[in-house]
C-alpha positions as CSV (number, residue, x, y, z in Angstrom):
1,X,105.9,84.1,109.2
2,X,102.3,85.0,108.7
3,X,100.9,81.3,107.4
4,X,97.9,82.5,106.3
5,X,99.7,83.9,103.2
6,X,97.6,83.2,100.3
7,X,95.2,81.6,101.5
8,X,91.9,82.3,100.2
9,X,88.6,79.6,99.9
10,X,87.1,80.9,96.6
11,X,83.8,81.6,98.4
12,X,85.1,83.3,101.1
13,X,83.4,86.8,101.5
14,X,86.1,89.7,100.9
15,X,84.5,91.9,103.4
16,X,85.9,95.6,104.0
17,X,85.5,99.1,103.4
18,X,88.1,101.6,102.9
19,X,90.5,102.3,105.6
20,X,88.7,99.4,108.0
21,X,92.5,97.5,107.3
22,X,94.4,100.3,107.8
23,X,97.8,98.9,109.7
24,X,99.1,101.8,111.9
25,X,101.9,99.7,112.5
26,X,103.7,99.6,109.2
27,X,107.4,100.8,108.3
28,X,108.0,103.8,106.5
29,X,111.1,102.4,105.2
30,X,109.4,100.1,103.0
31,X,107.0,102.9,101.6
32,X,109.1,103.2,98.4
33,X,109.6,99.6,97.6
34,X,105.9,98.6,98.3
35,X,104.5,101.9,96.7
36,X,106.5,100.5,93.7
37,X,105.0,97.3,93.3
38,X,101.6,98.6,93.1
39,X,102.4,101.5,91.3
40,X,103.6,99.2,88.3
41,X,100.4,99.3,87.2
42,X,100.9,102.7,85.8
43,X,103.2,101.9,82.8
44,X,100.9,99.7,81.3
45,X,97.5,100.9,80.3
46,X,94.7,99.0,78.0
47,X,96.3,99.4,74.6
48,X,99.5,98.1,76.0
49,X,97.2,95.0,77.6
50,X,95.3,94.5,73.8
51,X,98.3,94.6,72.0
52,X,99.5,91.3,75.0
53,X,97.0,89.1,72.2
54,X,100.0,89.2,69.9
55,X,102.1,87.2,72.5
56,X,99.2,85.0,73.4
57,X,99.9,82.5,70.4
58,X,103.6,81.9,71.7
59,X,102.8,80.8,75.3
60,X,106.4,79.5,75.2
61,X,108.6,82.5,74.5
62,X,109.9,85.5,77.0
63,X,107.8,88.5,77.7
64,X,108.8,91.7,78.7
65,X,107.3,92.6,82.2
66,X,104.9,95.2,80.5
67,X,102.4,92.1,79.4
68,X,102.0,88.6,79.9
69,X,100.3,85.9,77.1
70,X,97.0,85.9,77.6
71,X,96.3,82.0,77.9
72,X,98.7,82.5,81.2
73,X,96.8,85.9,82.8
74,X,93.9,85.1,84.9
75,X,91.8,84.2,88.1
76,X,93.3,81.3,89.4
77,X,92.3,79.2,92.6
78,X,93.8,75.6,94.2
79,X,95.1,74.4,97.1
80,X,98.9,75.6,99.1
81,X,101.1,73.0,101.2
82,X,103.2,74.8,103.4
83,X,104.6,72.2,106.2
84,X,102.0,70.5,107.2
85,X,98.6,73.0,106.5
86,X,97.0,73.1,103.5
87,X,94.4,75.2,102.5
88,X,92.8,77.1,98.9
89,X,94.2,79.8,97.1
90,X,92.9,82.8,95.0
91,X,95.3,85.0,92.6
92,X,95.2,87.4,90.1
93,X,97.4,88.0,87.1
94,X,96.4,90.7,84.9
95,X,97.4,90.8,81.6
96,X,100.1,93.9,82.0
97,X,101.9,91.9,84.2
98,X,100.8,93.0,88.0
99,X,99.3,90.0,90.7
100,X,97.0,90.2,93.7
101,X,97.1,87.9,96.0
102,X,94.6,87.4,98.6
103,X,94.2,85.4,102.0
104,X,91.4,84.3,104.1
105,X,93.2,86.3,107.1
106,X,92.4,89.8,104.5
107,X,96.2,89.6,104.3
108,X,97.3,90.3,100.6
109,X,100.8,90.4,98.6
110,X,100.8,92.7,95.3
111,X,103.4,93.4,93.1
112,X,105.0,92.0,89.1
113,X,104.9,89.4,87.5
114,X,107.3,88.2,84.9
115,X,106.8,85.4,82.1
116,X,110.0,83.5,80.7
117,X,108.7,80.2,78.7
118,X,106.1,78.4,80.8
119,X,107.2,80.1,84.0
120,X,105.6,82.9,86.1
121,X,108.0,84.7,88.4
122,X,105.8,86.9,90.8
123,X,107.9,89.6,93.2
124,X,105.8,91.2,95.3
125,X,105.3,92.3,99.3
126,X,103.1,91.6,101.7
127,X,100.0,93.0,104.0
128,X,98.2,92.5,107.2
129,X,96.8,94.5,109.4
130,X,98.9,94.1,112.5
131,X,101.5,92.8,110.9
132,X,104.5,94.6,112.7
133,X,107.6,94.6,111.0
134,X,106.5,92.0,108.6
135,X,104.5,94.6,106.7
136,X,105.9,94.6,103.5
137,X,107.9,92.3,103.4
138,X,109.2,90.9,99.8
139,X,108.0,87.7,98.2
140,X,108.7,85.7,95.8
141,X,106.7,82.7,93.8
142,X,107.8,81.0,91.3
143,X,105.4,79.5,89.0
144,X,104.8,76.9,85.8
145,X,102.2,77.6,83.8
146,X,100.9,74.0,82.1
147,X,97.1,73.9,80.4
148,X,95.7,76.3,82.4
149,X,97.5,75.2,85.9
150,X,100.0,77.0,87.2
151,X,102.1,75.1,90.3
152,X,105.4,76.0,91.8
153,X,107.4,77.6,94.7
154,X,106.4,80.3,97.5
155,X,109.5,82.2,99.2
156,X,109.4,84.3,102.1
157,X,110.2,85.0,105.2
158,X,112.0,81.6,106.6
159,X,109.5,79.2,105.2
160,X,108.9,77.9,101.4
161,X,105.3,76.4,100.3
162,X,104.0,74.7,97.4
163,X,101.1,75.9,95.0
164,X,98.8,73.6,92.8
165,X,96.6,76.6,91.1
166,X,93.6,76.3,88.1
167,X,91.8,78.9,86.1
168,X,88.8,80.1,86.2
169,X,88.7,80.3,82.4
170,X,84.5,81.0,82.9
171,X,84.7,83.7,85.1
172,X,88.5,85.7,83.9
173,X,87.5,85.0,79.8
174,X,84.6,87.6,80.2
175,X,84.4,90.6,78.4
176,X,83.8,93.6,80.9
177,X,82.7,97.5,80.1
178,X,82.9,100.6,82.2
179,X,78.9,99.7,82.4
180,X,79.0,96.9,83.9
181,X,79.8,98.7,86.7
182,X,77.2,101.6,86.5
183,X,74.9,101.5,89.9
184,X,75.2,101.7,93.6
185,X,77.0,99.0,95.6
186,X,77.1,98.4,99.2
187,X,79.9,96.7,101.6
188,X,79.6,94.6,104.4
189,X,79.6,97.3,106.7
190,X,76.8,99.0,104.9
191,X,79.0,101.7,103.7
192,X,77.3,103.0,100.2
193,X,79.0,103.2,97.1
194,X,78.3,104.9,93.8
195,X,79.5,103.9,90.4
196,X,78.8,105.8,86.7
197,X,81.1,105.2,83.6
198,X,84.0,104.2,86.0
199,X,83.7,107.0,88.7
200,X,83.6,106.0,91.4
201,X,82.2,107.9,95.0
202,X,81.6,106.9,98.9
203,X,79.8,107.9,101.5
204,X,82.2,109.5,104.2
205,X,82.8,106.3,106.2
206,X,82.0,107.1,109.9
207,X,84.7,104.7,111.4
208,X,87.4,106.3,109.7
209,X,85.9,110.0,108.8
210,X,87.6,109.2,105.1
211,X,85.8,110.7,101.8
212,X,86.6,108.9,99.2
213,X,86.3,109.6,95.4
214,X,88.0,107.4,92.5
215,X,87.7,105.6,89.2
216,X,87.8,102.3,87.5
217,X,89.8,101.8,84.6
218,X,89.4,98.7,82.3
219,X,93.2,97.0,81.9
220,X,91.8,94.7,78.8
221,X,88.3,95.0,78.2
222,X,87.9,91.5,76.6
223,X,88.4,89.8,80.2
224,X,87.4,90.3,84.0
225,X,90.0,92.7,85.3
226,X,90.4,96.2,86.6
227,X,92.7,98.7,87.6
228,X,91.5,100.9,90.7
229,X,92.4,104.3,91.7
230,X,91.2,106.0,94.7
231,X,92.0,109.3,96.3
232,X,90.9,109.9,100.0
233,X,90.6,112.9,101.8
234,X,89.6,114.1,105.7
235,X,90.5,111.0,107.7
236,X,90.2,111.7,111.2
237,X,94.2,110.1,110.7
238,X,95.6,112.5,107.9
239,X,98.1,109.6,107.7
240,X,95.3,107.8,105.3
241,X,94.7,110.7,103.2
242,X,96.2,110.2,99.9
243,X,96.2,108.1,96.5
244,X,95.0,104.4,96.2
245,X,95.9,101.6,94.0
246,X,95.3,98.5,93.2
247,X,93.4,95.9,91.0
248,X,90.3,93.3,91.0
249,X,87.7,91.9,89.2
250,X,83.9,91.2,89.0
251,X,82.2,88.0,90.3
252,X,78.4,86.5,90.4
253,X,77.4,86.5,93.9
254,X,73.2,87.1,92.8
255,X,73.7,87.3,89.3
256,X,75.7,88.2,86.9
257,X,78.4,90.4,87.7
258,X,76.8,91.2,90.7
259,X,79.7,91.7,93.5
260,X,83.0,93.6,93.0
261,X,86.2,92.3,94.2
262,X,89.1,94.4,94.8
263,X,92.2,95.6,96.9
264,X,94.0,98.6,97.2
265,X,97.7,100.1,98.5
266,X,97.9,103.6,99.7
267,X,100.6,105.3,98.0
268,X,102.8,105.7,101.0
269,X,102.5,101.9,101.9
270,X,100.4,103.1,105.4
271,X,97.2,100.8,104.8
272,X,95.6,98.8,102.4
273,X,92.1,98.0,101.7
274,X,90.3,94.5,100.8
275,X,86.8,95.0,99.7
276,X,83.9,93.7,98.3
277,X,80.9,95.1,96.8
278,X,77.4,94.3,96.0
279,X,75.2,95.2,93.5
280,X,72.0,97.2,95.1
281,X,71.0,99.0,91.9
282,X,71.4,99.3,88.3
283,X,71.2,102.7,86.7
């Protein structure tokens, strides 16, 4: 059991560029299921996530899992209990019903979420790099949304831990265009990135030898939350090339929506990617 499971201080750097957590050790068998959770993303698209509003006035009644009530998606952060650590948390539930969870370890789970009354019921799997034959791996959380808290169960693997989550209400209830993106960004690595009306390029990455191209595409434009897509080619491991999913949102490191946030799943379930931008231009 990988403790460090969702486990993420709200300031902690999300460092990463693509392919830097690519897991060489993962299972092909579980490429289907886990290409499946972050796939789900697919069905739903931004008119599916603006008609969610009519739902958000009856925080008490059974979605479908195409959208969740708006009050209930959101960035979320609090504190875990699992034995006898305790640490912070950081998810993401989008308003079409997908999660990403992150860790302080760049371990993630990603995958569905469905609403039933006050209750969140997230099934998902779970990533790190060198995680063996846990990559994968299902989960399962169980959560009560109450004012803007959500607290409840974590299952997986042999051990069970309990979540006591808030929103960020400032930082998720912000309207967000494909321009507030527009400029160049740069990781922690110094890898450059280049951003206009939601396309997305990158410098070929010399660690990995990956060019990568992609776009951004705006779940619900009236809060902080994204869909990413990515497509990578010439990898020095051919493994890696391929498509890219997966989901973030913007944050205010020097300003404004000034850093990017986000984490992808290739296609095949072979790697994933945790990374974060920052702003080093407008244009």
């Amino acid at each position: 059991m990988k403790k460090g499971l969702f486990l993420l201080a709200a300031s902690v750097v999300l460092a990463g560029c693509l392919g830097e957590t690519m897991d060489s050790e993962s299972n092909s068998s579980n490429s289907s299921n886990s290409s499946n959770s972050s796939n789900s993303s697919n069905s739903s698209n931004s008119s599916n996530s603006s008609n969610s509003s009519n739902s958000s006035n009856s925080s008490n009644s059974s979605n479908s899992s195409d959208d969740i009530s708006l009050n209930k998606a959101g960035i979320y952060t609090g504190t875990y209990l699992i034995g006898n650590e305790t640490g912070e948390t950081l998810i993401l539930v989008t308003s079409d019903a997908d999660f990403l969870l992150i860790s302080d370890d760049s371990e993630i789970a990603i995958g569905d979420v469905v609403e039933a009354g006050s209750a969140l019921n997230m099934s998902g799997r779970y990533y790190s790099e060198g995680a063996g034959s846990d990559w994968g791996t299902r989960i399962v959380a169980n959560l009560t949304y109450n004012n803007a808290t959500l607290s409840g169960q974590y299952f997986g693997f042999s051990d069970t831990g309990n979540f006591s989550l808030v929103q960020d209400s400032v930082l998720y209830n912000r309207p967000i265009s494909l321009s507030s993106f527009n400029g160049s960004w740069q990781d922690s690595d110094g890898l450059n990135y280049s951003i206009s009306n939601g396309i997305l390029s990158v410098a070929t990455d010399p660690l990995t030898g990956c060019a990568t191209i992609g776009d951004i595409e705006l779940i619900n434009p009236n809060y902080n939350e994204f869909e990413v897509d990515l497509i990578t080619s010439d990898c020095t491991d051919s493994r890696f090339n391929g498509e890219w999913e997966g989901y973030g949102f913007l944050s205010d490191e020097s300003g404004i929506n000034s850093s990017i946030h986000f984490s992808a799943l290739h296609e095949y379930n072979r790697a994933y990617n945790l990374t974060k931008l920052i702003k080093q231009s407008s244009f």
